[in-house]
ZADO-1210 file (C-alpha; in nm, 4 decimals, padded with zeros to 6 digits):
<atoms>
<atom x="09.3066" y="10.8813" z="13.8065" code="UNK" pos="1"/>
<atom x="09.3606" y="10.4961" z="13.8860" code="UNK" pos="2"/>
<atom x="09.2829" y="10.1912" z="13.7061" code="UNK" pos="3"/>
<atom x="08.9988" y="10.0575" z="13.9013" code="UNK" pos="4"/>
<atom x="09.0178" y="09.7144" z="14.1031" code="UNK" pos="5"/>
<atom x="08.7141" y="09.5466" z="13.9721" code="UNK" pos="6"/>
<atom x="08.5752" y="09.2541" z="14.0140" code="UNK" pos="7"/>
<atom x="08.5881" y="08.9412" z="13.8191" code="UNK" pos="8"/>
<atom x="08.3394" y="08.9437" z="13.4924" code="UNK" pos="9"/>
<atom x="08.0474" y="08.7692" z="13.5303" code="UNK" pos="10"/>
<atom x="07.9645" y="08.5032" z="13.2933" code="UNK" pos="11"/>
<atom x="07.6336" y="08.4645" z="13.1668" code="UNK" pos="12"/>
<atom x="07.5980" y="08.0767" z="13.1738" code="UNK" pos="13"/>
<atom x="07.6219" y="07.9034" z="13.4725" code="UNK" pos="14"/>
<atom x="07.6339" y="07.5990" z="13.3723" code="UNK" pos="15"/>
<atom x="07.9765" y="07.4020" z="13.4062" code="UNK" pos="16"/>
<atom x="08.1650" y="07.5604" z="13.0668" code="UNK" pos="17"/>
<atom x="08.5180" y="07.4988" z="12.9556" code="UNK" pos="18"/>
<atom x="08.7563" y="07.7955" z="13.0543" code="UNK" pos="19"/>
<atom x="08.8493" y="07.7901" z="12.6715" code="UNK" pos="20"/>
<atom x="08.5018" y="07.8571" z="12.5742" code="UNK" pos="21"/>
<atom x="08.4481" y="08.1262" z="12.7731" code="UNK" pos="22"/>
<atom x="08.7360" y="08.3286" z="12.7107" code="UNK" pos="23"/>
<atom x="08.6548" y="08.2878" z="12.3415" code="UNK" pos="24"/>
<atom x="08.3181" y="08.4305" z="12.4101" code="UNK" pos="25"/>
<atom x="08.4756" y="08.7242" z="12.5152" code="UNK" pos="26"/>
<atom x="08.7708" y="08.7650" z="12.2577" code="UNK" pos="27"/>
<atom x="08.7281" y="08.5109" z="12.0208" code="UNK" pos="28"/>
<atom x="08.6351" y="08.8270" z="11.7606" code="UNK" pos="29"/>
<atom x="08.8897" y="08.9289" z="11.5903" code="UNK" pos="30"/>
<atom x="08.8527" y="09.3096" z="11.5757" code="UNK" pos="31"/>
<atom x="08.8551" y="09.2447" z="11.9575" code="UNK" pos="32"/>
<atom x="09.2390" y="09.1273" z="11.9530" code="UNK" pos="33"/>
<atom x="09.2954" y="09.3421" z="11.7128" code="UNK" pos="34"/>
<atom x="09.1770" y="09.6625" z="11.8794" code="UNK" pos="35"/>
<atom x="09.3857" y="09.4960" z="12.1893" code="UNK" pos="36"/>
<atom x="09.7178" y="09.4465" z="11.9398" code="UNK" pos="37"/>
<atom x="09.6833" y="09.8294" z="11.8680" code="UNK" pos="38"/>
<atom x="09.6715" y="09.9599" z="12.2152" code="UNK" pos="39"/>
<atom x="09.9545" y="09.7348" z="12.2606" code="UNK" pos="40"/>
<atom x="10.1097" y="09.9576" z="11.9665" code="UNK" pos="41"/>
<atom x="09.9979" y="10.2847" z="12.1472" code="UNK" pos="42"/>
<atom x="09.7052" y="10.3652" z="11.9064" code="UNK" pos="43"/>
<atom x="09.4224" y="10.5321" z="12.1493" code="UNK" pos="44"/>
<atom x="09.1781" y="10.7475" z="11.9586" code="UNK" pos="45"/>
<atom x="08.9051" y="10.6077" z="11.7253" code="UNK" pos="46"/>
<atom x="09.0462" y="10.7868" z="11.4431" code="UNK" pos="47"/>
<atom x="09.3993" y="10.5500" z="11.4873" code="UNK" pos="48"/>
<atom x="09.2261" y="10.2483" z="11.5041" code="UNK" pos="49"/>
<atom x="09.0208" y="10.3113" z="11.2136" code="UNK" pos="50"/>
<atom x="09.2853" y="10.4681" z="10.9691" code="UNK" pos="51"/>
<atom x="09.6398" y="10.3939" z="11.1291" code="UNK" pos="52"/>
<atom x="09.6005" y="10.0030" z="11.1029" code="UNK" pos="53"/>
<atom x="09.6353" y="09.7941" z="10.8056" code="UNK" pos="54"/>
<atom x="09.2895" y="09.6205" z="10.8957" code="UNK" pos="55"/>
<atom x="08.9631" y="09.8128" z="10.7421" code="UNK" pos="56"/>
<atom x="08.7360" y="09.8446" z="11.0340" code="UNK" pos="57"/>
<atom x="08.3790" y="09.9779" z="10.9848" code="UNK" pos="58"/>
<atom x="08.2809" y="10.2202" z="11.2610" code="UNK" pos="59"/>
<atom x="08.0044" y="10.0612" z="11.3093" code="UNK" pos="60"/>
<atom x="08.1897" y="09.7266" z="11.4680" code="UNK" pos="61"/>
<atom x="08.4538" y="09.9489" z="11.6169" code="UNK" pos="62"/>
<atom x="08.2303" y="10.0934" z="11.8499" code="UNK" pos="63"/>
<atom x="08.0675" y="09.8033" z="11.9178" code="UNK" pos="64"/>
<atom x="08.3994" y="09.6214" z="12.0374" code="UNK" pos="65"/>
<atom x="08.5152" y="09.9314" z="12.1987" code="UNK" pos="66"/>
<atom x="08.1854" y="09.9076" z="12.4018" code="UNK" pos="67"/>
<atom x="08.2326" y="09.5391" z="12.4751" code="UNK" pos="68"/>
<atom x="08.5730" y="09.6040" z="12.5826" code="UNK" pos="69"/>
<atom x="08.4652" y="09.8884" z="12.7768" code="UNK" pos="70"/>
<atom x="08.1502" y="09.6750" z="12.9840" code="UNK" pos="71"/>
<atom x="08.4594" y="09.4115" z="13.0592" code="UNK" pos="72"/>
<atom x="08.6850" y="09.6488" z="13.2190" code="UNK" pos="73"/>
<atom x="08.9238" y="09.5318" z="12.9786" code="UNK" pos="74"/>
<atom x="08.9874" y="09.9199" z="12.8363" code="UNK" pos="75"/>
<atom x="08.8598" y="10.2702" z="12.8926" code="UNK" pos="76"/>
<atom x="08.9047" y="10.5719" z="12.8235" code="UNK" pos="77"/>
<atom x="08.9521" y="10.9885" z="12.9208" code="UNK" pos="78"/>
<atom x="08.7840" y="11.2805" z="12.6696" code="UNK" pos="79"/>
<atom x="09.1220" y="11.4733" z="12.5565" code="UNK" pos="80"/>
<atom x="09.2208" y="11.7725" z="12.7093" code="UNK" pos="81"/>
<atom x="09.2054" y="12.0129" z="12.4486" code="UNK" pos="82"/>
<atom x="08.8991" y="11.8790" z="12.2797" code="UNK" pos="83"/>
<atom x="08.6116" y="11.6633" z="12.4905" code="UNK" pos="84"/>
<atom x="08.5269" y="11.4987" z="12.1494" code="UNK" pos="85"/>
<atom x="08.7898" y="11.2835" z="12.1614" code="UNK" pos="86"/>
<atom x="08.7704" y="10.9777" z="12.3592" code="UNK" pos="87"/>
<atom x="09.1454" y="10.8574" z="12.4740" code="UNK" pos="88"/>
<atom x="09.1489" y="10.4756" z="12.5091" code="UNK" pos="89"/>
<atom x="09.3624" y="10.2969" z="12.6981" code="UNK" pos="90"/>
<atom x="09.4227" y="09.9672" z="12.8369" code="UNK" pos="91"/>
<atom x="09.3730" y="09.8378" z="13.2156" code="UNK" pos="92"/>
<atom x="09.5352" y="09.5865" z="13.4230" code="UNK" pos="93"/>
<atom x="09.3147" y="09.3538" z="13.3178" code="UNK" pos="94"/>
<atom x="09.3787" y="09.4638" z="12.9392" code="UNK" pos="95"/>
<atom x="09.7487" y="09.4827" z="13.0187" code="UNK" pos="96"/>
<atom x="09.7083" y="09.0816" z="13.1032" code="UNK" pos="97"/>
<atom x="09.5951" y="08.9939" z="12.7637" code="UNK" pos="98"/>
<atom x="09.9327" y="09.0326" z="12.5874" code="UNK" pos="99"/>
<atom x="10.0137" y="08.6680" z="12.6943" code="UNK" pos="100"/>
<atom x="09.7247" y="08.5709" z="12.4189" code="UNK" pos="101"/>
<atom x="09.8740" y="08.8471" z="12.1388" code="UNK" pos="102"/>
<atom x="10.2216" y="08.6982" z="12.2395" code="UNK" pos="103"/>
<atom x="10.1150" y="08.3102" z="12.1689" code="UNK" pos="104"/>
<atom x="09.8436" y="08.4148" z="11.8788" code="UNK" pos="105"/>
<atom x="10.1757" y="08.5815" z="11.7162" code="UNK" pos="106"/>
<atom x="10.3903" y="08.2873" z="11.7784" code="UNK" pos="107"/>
<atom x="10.1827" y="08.0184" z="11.6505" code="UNK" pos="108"/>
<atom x="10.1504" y="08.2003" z="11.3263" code="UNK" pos="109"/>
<atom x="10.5307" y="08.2914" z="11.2813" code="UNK" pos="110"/>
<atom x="10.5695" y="07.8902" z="11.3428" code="UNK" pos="111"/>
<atom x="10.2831" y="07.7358" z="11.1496" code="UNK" pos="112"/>
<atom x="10.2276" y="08.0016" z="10.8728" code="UNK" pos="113"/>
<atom x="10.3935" y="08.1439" z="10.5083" code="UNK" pos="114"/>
<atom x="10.2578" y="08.4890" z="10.4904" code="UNK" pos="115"/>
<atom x="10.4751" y="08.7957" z="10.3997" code="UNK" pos="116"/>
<atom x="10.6035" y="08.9672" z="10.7242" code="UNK" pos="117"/>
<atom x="10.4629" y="09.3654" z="10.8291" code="UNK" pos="118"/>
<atom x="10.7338" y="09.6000" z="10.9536" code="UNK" pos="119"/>
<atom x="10.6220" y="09.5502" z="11.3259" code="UNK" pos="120"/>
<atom x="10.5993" y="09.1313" z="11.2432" code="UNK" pos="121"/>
<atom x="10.9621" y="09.1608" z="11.1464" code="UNK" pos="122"/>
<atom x="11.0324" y="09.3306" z="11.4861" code="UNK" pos="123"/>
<atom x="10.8923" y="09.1226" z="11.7056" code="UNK" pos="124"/>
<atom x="11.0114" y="08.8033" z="11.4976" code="UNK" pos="125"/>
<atom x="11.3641" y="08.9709" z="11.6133" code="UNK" pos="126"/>
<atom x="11.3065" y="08.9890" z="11.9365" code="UNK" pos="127"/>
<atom x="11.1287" y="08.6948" z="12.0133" code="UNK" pos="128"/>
<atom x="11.4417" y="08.4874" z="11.9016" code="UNK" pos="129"/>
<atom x="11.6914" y="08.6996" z="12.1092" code="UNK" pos="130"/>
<atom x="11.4926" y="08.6924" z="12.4083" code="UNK" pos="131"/>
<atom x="11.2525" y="08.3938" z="12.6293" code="UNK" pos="132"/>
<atom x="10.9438" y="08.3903" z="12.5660" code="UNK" pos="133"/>
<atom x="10.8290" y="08.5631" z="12.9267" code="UNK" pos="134"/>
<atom x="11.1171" y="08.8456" z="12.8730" code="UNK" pos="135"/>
<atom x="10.9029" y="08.9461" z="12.5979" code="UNK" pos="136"/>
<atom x="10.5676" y="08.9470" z="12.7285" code="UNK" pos="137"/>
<atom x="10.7208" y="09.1358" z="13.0723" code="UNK" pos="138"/>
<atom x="10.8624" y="09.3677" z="12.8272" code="UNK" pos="139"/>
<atom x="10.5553" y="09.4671" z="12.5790" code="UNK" pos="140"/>
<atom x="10.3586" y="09.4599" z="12.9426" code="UNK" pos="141"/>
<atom x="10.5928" y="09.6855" z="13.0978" code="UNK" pos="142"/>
<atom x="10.6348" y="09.9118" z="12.8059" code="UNK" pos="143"/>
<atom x="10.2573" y="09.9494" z="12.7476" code="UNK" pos="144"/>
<atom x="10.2633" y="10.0572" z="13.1354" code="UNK" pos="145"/>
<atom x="10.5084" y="10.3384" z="13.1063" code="UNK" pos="146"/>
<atom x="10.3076" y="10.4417" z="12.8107" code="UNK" pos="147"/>
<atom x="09.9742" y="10.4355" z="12.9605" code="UNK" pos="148"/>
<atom x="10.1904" y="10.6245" z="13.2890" code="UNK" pos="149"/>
<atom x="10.3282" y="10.9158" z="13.0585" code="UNK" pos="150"/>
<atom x="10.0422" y="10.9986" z="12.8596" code="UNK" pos="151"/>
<atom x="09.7451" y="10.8805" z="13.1105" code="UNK" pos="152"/>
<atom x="09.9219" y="10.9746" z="13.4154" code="UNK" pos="153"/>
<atom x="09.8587" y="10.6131" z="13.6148" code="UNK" pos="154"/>
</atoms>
């Protein structure tokens, strides 16, 4: 199994739009970057994103995003081995791609925001100020990879 080459998505205006605007049509949600931020932290079943994350998700929008995401080529999934019930999501290329957003999203926030810090916020703050900026980003990228090649085979 291979992450398929697909094509570019198709937007559904074609009238001249800012690039801005569209991407926001697509991931402005946030239980979209959110469900995106948990792959990142190798969650893949339904049941993780719905009771592993600190965010209360209703099913009801989960599946919905995990649809959207799905009809973008931005995730998909396998059924489990050992029981076909389970869908295993995981991220593709063009998925992978996204952390550049999660990256800046997180930055901005540590830099413009007083809120109290999460385990994996405290992390990243760490690492983000002992590495550059793209160091990071190849490094989440690359690590999602080897994930996604060890327990997806690809």
């Amino acid at each position: 199994m291979s992450t398929p080459s697909v094509d570019k998505i198709q937007y559904f205006d074609e009238s001249p739009t800012c690039a801005c605007k569209v991407s926001l049509d697509y991931l402005g949600d946030k239980w979209i970057l959110v469900i995106i931020r948990d792959l990142f932290r190798k969650r893949f079943t339904f049941s993780q994103f719905m009771y592993d994350s600190d965010e209360k998700i209703a099913t009801n929008i989960l599946t919905d995003r995990l649809k959207k995401l799905r009809s973008q080529h931005i995730i998909d999934f396998r059924l489990n081995d050992k029981n076909k019930k389970i869908k295993e999501y995981y991220l593709t290329d063009r998925g992978v791609e996204l952390y550049d957003i999660i990256y800046q999203l997180q930055y901005w926030t540590l830099q413009n925001v007083n809120f109290t810090f999460s385990e994996n916020t405290k992390k990243w703050k760490k690492l983000s100020e002992e590495l550059p900026r793209e160091k990071v980003i190849e490094q989440y990228k690359q690590s999602y990879k080897e994930f996604r090649k060890k327990t997806f085979g690809f």
